[in-house]
VEXLO-638069 format. One record per residue (C-alpha): x, y, z; residue in three letters. Coordinates in Angstrom, 3 decimals, always signed. Example, Ala and Ser with C-alpha at 12.3 -4.5 7.8 and 13.67 -1.06 7.14 Angstrom:
<kolses>
+----------+----------+----------+-----+
|       c1 |       c2 |       c3 | res |
+----------+----------+----------+-----+
|  +12.300 |   -4.500 |   +7.800 | ALA |
|  +13.670 |   -1.060 |   +7.140 | SER |
+----------+----------+----------+-----+
</kolses>
This chain:
<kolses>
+----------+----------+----------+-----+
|       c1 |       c2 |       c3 | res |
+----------+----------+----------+-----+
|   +0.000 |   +0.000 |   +0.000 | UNK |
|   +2.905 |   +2.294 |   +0.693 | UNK |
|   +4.600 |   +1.507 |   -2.347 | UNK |
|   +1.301 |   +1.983 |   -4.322 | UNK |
|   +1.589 |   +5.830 |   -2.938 | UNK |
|   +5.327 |   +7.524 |   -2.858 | UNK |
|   +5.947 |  +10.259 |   -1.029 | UNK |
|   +8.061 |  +11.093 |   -3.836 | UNK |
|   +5.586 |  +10.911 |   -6.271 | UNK |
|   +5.436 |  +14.323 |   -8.545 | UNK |
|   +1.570 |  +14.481 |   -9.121 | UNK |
|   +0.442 |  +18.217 |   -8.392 | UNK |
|   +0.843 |  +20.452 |  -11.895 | UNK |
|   +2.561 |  +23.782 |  -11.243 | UNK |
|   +2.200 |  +26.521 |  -13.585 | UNK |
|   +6.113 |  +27.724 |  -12.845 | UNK |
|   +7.454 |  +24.948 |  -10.842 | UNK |
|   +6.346 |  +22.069 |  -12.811 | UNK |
|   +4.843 |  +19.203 |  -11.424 | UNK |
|   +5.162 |  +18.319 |   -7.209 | UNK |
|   +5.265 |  +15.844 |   -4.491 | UNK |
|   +3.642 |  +16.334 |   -1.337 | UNK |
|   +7.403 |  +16.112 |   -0.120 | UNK |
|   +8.528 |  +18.840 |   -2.145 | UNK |
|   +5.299 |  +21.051 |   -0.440 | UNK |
|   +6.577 |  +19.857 |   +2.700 | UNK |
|   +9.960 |  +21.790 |   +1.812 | UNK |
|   +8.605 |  +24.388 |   +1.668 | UNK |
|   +7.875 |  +24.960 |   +4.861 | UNK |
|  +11.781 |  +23.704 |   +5.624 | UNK |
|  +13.281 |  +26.688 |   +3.853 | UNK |
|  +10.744 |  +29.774 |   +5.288 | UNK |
|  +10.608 |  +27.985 |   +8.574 | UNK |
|   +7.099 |  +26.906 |  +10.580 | UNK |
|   +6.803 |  +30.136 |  +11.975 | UNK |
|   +6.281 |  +32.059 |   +8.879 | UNK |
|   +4.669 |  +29.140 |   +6.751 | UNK |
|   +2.153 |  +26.990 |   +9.379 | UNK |
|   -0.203 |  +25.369 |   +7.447 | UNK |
|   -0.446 |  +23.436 |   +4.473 | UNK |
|   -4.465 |  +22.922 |   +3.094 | UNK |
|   -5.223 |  +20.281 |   +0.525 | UNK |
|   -8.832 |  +19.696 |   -0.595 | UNK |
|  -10.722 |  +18.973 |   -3.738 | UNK |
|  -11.747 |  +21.423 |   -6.294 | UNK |
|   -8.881 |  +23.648 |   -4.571 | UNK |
|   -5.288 |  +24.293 |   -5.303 | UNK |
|   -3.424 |  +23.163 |   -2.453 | UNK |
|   -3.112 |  +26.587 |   -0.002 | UNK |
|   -0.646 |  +27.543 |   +2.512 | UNK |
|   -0.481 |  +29.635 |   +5.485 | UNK |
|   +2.001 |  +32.441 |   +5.610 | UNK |
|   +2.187 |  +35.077 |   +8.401 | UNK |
|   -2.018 |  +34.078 |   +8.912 | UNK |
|   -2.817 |  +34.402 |   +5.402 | UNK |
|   -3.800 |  +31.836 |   +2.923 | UNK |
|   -1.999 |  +31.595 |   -0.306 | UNK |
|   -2.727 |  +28.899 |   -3.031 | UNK |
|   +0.013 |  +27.383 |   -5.556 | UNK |
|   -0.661 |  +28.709 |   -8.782 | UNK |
|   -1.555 |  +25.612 |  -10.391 | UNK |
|   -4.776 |  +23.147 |  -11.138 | UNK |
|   -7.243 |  +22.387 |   -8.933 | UNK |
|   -6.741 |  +19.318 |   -6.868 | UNK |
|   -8.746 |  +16.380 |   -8.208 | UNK |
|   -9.797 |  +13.839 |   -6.345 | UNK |
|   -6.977 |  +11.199 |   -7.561 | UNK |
|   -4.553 |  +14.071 |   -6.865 | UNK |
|   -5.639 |  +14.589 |   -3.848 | UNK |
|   -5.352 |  +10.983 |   -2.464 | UNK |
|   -1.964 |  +10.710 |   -4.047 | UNK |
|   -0.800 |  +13.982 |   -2.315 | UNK |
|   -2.213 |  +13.014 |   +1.468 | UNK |
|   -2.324 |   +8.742 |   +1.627 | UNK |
|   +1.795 |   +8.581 |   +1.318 | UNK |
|   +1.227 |  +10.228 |   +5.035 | UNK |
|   -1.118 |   +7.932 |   +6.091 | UNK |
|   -0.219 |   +4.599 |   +7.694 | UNK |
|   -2.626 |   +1.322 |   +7.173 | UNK |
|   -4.403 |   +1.707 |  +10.274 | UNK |
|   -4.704 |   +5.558 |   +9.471 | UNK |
|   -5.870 |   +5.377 |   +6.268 | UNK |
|   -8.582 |   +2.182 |   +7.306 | UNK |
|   -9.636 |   +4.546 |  +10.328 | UNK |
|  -10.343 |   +7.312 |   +7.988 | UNK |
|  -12.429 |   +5.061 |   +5.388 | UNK |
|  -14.280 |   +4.150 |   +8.265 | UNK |
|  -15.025 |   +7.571 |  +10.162 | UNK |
|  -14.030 |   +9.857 |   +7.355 | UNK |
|  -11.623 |  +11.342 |   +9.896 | UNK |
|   -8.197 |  +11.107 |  +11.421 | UNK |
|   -5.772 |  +12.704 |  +13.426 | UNK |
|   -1.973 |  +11.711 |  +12.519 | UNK |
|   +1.957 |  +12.887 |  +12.328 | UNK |
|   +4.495 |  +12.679 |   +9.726 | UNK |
|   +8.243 |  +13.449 |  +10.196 | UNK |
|  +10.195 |  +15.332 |   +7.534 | UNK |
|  +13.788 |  +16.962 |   +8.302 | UNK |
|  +13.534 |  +19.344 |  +10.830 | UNK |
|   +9.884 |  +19.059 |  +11.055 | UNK |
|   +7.373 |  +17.431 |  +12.536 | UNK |
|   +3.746 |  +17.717 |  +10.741 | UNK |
|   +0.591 |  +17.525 |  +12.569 | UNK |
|   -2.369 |  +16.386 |  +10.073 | UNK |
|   -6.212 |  +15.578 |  +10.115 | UNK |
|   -7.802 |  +14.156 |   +7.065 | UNK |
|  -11.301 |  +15.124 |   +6.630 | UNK |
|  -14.487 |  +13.915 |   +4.299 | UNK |
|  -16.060 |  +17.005 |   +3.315 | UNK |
|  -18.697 |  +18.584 |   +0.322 | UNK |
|  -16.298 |  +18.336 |   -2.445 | UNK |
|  -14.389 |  +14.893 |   -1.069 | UNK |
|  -10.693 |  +14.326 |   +0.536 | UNK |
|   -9.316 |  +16.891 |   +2.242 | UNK |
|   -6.284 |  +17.615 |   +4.814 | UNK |
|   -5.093 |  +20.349 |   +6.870 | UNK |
|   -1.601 |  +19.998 |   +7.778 | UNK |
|   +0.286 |  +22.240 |  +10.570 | UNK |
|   +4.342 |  +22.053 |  +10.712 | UNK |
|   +6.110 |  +22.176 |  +13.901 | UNK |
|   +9.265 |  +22.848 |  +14.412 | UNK |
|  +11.539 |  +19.898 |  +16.014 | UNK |
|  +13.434 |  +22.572 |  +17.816 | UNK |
|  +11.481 |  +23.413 |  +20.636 | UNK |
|  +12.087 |  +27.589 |  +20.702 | UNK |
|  +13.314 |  +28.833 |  +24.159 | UNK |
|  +11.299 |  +30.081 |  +27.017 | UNK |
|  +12.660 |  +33.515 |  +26.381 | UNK |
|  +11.741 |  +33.589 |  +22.892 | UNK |
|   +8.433 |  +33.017 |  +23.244 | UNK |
|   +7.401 |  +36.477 |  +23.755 | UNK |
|   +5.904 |  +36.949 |  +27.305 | UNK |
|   +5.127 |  +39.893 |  +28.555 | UNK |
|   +6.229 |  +39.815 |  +31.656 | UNK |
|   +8.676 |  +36.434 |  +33.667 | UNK |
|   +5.778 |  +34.773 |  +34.930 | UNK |
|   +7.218 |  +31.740 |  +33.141 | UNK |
|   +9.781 |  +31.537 |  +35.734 | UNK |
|   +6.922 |  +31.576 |  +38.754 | UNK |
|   +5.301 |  +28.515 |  +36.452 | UNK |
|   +8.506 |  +26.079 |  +35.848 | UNK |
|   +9.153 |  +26.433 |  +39.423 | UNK |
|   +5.785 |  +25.535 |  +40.457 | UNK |
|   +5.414 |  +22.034 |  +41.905 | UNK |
|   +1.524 |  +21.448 |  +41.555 | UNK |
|   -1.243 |  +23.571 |  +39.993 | UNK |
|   -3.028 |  +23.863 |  +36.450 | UNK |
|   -1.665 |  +26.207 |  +33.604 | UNK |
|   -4.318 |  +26.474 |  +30.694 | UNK |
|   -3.028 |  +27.063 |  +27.713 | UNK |
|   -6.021 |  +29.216 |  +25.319 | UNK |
|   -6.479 |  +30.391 |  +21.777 | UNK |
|   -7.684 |  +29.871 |  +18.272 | UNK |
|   -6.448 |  +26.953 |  +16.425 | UNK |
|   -2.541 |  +28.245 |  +15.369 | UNK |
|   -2.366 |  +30.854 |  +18.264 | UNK |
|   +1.004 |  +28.737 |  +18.899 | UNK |
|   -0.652 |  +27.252 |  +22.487 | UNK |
|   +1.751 |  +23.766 |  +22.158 | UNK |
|   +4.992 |  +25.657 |  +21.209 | UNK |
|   +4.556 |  +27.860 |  +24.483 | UNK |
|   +3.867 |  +24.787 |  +26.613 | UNK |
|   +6.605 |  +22.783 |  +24.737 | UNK |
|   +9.311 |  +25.911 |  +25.610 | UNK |
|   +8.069 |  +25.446 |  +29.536 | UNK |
|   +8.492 |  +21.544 |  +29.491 | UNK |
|  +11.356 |  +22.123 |  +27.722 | UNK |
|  +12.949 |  +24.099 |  +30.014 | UNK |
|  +11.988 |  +22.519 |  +33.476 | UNK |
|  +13.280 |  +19.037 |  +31.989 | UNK |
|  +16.416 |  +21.104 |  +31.348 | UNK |
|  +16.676 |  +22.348 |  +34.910 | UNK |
|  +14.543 |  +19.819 |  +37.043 | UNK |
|  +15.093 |  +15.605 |  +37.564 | UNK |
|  +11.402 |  +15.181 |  +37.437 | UNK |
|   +8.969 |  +12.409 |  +35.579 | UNK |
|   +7.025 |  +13.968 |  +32.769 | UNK |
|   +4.198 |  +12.351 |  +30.947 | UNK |
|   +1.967 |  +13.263 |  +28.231 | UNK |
|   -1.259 |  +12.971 |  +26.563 | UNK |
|   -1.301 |  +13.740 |  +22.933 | UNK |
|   -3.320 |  +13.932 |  +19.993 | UNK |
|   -1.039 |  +13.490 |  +17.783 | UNK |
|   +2.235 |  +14.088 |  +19.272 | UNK |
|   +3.630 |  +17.311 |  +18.251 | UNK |
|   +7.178 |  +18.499 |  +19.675 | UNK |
|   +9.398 |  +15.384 |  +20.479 | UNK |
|  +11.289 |  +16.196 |  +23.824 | UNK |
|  +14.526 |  +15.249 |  +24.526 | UNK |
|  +15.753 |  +13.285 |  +27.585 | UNK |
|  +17.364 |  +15.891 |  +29.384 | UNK |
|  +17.600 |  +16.414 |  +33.182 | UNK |
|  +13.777 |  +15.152 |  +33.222 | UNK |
|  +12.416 |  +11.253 |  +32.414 | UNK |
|   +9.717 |  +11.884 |  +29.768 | UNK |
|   +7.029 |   +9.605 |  +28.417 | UNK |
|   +4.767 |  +10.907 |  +25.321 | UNK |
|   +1.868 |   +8.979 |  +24.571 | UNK |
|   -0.201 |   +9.369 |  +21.231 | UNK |
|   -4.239 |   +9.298 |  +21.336 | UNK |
|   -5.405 |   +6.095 |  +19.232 | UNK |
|   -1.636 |   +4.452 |  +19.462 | UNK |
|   -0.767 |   +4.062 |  +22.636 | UNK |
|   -3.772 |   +4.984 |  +24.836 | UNK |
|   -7.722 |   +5.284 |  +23.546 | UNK |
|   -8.420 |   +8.533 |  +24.525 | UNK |
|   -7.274 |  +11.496 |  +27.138 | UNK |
|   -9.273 |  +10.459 |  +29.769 | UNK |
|   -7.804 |   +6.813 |  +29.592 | UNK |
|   -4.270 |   +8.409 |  +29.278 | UNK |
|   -5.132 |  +10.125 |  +32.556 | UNK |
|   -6.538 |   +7.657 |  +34.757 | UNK |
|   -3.465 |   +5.248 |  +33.633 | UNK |
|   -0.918 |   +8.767 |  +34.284 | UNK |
|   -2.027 |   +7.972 |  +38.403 | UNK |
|   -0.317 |   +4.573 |  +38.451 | UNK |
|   +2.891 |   +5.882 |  +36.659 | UNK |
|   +4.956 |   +8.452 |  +39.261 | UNK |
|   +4.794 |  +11.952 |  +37.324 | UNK |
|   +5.773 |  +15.359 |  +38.433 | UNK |
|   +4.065 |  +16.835 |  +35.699 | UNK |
|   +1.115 |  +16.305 |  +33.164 | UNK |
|   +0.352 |  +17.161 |  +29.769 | UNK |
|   -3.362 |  +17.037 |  +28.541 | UNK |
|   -3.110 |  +17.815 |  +24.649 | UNK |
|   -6.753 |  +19.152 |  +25.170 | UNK |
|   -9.546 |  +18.634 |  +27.450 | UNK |
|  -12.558 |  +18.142 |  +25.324 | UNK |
|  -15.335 |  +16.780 |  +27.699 | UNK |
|  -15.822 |  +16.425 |  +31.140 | UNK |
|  -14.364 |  +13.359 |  +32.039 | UNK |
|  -10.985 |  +14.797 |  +31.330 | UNK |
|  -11.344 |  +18.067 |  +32.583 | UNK |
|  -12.552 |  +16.958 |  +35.843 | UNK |
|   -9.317 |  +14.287 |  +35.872 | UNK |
|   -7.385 |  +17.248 |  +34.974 | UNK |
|   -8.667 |  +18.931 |  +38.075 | UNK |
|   -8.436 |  +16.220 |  +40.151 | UNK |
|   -4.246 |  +15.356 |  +38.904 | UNK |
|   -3.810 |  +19.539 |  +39.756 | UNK |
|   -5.537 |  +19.153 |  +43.133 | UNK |
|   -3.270 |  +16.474 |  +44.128 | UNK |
|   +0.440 |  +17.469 |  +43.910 | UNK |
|   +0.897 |  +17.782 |  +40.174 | UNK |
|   +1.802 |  +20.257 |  +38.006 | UNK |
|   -0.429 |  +19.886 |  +34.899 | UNK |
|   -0.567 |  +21.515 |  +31.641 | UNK |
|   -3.682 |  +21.481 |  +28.892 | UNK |
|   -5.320 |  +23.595 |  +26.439 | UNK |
|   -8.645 |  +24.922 |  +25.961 | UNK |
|  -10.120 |  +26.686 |  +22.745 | UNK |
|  -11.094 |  +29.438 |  +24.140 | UNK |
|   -9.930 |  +33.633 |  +23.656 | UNK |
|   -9.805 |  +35.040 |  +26.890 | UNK |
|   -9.461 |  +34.126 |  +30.628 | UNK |
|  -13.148 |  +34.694 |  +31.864 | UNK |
|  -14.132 |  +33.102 |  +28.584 | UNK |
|  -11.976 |  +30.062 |  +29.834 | UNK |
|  -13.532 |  +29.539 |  +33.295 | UNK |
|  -17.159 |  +30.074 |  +31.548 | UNK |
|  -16.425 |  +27.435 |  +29.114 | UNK |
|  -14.903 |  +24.912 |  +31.476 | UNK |
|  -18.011 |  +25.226 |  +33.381 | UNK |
|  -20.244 |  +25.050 |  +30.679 | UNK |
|  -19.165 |  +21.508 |  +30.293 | UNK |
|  -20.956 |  +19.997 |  +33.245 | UNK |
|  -24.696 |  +20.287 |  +34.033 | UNK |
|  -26.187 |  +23.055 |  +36.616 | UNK |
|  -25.840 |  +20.176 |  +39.752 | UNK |
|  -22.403 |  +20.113 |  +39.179 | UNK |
|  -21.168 |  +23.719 |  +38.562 | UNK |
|  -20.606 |  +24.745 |  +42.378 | UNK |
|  -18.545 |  +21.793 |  +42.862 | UNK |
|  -16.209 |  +22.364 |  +39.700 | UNK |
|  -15.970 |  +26.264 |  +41.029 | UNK |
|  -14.460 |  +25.105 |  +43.981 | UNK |
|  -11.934 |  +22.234 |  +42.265 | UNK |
|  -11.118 |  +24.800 |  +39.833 | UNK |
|  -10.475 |  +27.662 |  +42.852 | UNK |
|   -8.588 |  +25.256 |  +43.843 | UNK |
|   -6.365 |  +23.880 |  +41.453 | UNK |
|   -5.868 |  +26.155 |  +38.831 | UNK |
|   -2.675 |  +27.886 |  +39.076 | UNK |
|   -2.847 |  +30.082 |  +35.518 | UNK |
|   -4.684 |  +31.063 |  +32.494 | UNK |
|   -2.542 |  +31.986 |  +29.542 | UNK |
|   -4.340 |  +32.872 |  +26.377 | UNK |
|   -2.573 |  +33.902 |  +23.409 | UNK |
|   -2.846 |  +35.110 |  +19.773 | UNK |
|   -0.032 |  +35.155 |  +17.151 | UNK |
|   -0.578 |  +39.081 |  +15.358 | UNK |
|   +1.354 |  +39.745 |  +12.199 | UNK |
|   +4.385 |  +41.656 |  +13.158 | UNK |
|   +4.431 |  +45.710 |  +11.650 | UNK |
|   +7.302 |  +45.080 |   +9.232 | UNK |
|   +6.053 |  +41.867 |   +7.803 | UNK |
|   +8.788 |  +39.584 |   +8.904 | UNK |
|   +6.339 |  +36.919 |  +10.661 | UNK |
|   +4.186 |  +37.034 |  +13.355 | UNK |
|   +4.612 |  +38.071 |  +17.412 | UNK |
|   +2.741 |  +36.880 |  +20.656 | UNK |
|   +0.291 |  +38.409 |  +22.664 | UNK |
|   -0.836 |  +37.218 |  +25.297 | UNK |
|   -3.731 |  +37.907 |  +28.089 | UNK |
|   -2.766 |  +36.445 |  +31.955 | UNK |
|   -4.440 |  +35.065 |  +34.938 | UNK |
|   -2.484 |  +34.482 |  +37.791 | UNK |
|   -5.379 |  +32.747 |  +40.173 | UNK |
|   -4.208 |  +34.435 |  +43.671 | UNK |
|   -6.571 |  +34.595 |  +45.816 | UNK |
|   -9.147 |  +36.975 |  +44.903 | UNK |
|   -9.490 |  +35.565 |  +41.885 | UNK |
|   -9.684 |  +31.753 |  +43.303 | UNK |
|  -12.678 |  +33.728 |  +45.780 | UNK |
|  -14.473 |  +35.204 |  +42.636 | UNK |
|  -14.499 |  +31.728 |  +40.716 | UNK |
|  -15.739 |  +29.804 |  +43.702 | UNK |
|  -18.340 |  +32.368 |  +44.346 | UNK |
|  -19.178 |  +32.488 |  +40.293 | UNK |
|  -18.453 |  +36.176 |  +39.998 | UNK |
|  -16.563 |  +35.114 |  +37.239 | UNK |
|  -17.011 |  +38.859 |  +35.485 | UNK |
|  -15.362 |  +40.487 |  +37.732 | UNK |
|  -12.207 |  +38.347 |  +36.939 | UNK |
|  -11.177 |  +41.410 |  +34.024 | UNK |
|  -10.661 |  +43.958 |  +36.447 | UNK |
|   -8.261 |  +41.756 |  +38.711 | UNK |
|   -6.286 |  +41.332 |  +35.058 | UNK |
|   -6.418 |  +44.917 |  +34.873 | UNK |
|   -5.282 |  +45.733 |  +38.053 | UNK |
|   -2.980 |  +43.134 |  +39.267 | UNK |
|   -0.275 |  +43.870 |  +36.931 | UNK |
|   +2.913 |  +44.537 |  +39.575 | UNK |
|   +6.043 |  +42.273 |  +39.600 | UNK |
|   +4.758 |  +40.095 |  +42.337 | UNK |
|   +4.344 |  +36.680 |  +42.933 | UNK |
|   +0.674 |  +36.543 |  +43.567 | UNK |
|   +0.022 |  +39.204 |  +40.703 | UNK |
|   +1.971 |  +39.338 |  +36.677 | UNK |
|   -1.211 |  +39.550 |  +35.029 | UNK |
|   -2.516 |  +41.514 |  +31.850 | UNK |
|   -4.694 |  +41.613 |  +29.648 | UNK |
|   -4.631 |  +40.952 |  +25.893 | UNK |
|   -5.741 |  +44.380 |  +25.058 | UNK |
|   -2.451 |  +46.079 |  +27.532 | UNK |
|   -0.365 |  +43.586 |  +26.164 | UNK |
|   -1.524 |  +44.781 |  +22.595 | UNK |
|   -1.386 |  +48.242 |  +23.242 | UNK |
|   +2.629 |  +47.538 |  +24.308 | UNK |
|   +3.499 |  +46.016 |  +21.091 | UNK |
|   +1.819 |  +48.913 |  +19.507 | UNK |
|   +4.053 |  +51.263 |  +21.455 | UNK |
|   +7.434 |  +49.540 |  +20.610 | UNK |
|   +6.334 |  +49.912 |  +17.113 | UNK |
|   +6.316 |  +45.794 |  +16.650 | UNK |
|   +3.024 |  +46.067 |  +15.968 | UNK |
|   +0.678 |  +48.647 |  +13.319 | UNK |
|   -2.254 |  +49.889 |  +15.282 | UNK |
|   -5.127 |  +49.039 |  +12.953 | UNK |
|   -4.194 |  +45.372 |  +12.994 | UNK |
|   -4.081 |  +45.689 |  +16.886 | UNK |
|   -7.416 |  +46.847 |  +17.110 | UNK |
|   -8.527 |  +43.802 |  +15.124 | UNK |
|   -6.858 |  +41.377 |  +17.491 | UNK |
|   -8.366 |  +43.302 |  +20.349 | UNK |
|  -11.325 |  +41.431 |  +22.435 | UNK |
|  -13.000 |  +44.629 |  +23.124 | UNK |
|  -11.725 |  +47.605 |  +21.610 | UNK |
|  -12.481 |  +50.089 |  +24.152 | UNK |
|  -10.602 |  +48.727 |  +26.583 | UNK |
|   -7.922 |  +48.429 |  +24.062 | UNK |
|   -8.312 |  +52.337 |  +23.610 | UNK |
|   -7.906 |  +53.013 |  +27.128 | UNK |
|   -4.793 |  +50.943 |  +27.622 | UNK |
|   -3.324 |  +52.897 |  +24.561 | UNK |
|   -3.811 |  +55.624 |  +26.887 | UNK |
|   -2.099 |  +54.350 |  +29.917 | UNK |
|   +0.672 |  +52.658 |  +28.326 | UNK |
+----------+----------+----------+-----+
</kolses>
């Protein structure tokens, strides 16, 4: 089956470049680098469409038929892969390719086959490139137990900021490390740390199975590739709770949003009793957006942060979970039990150092007169 579909195989016509393999697409992203070019989109009736800097570009070529398209995306597929997607018209997989590692999910759609392809770099960036606005990274790689939450849009960068955290307490702590993941994206390297990475659908069924087997096997710290329904957000909570440090992500734009939505999962019964686990356990709430940087060279972080001290921990027990902004507002010193901000002040900084144009801040901005006012203050 492998043989009957080459990576190799030149199959997409080019008007300038001839015809391609999905290989040569794939080094593509090895010469701009996965920051600049993220995505790669195949689909039918389409030419095949990359992301650069957060915009979509197509090859200037044909459309993508539907023979072209399963000769372009089944060379990444294994068996199993490709008989899970011909039975549930979906799947989640990885592919390695030089420096990269490729995070893909084949899809059934309107028009037939399609793929959406993300490229990761297999150098996990340092902490200090990430982009924070302030070393509260150091407060969470020091932290011993607690839950950081990890928010934004699909391609907001939320794994490469938890990868550059991992990375760097396996550098500087002897601790056991496990994760969750669907697929695996960064591959850490046995440093100080033991680390185990586990892939969704190869090595465990599902998240919540990964976490209730993570109890019986000694780690320090946690990785939940997302928590996408109760079970495994209330396992999550649970692992935090009880002398772990554990990281996940949420889809989510803001830090009140996040709270909200983590509720949201469980019925009214259970809501006061998740207020108080997640009082309780949650340690942070980073949520971040990747803007396009004011001279075009790529793209920068922002990022809005909750730091759950304890007024915050008291207003998300109580549910006064509105009143979390003006903590994030407020809160901003160079203290331990403060180093928040908002996405809107860390915005309106960028703008200031000139790394970022105003009118494309005030489109990443959750609520624009807020943004005004910290342009104001800043």
């Amino acid at each position: 089956m492998a043989e009957e579909y080459p990576t190799s195989a030149k199959v997409y016509p080019t008007t300038e470049l001839g015809k391609l393999s999905i290989i040569d697409m794939f080094a593509y992203f090895e010469k701009h680098g996965a920051m600049r070019v993220s995505d790669l989109h195949i689909k039918v009736g389409a030419p095949p469409t990359y992301r650069i800097d957060g915009s979509l570009v197509k090859l200037k070529g044909s459309t993508v038929t539907t023979q072209i398209a399963k000769q372009l995306i089944y060379p990444l597929l294994s068996e199993k892969n490709r008989y899970t997607f011909q039975n549930k018209n979906s799947v989640d997989c990885s592919y390695r390719y030089g420096s990269l590692q490729f995070r893909i999910n084949v899809f059934r759609e309107n028009d037939g086959m399609a793929a959406a392809i993300r490229a990761l770099s297999l150098d996990i960036p340092k902490v200090e490139e990430i982009g924070f606005p302030n070393n509260v990274w150091e407060d969470i790689i020091n932290r011993k137990h607690g839950l950081v939450l990890m928010t934004g849009i699909t391609g907001a960068g939320k794994s490469t900021t938890i990868a550059a955290l991992i990375g760097r307490i396996s550098e500087k702590s002897a601790c056991r490390i496990i994760t969750v993941e669907d697929p695996i994206e960064y591959i850490f390297q046995q440093k100080y740390s033991l680390i185990s990475q586990r892939e969704v659908g190869r090595d465990v069924e599902s998240f919540h199975d990964g976490l209730k087997e993570m109890m019986r096997e000694d780690p320090d710290i946690i990785f939940v590739g997302e928590m996408r329904d109760p079970e495994t957000i209330a396992m999550t909570l649970m692992a935090a709770e009880t002398g772990h440090l554990v990281f996940s992500t949420l889809h989510t734009r803001d830090a009140t949003g996040t709270v909200t939505r983590v509720l949201d999962y469980f019925e009214a019964g259970r809501q006061a009793e998740v207020r108080n686990q997640l009082s309780l356990g949650l340690a942070y709430i980073i949520s971040q957006k990747l803007v396009p940087k004011k001279d075009g060279t790529g793209r920068i972080v922002a990022m809005e942060i909750l730091n759950n001290n304890y007024a915050c921990a008291n207003l998300i027990r109580t549910g006064k979970i509105e009143q979390l902004y003006s903590q994030l507002q407020t809160k901003t010193q160079n203290r331990p039990d403060e180093k928040m901000i908002t996405m809107e002040s860390h915005l309106a900084r960028l703008v200031k150092a000139d790394k970022l144009d105003l009118l494309e801040a005030k489109k990443w901005a959750n609520n624009l007169s807020s943004f005004i006012d910290a342009m104001k203050q800043v």
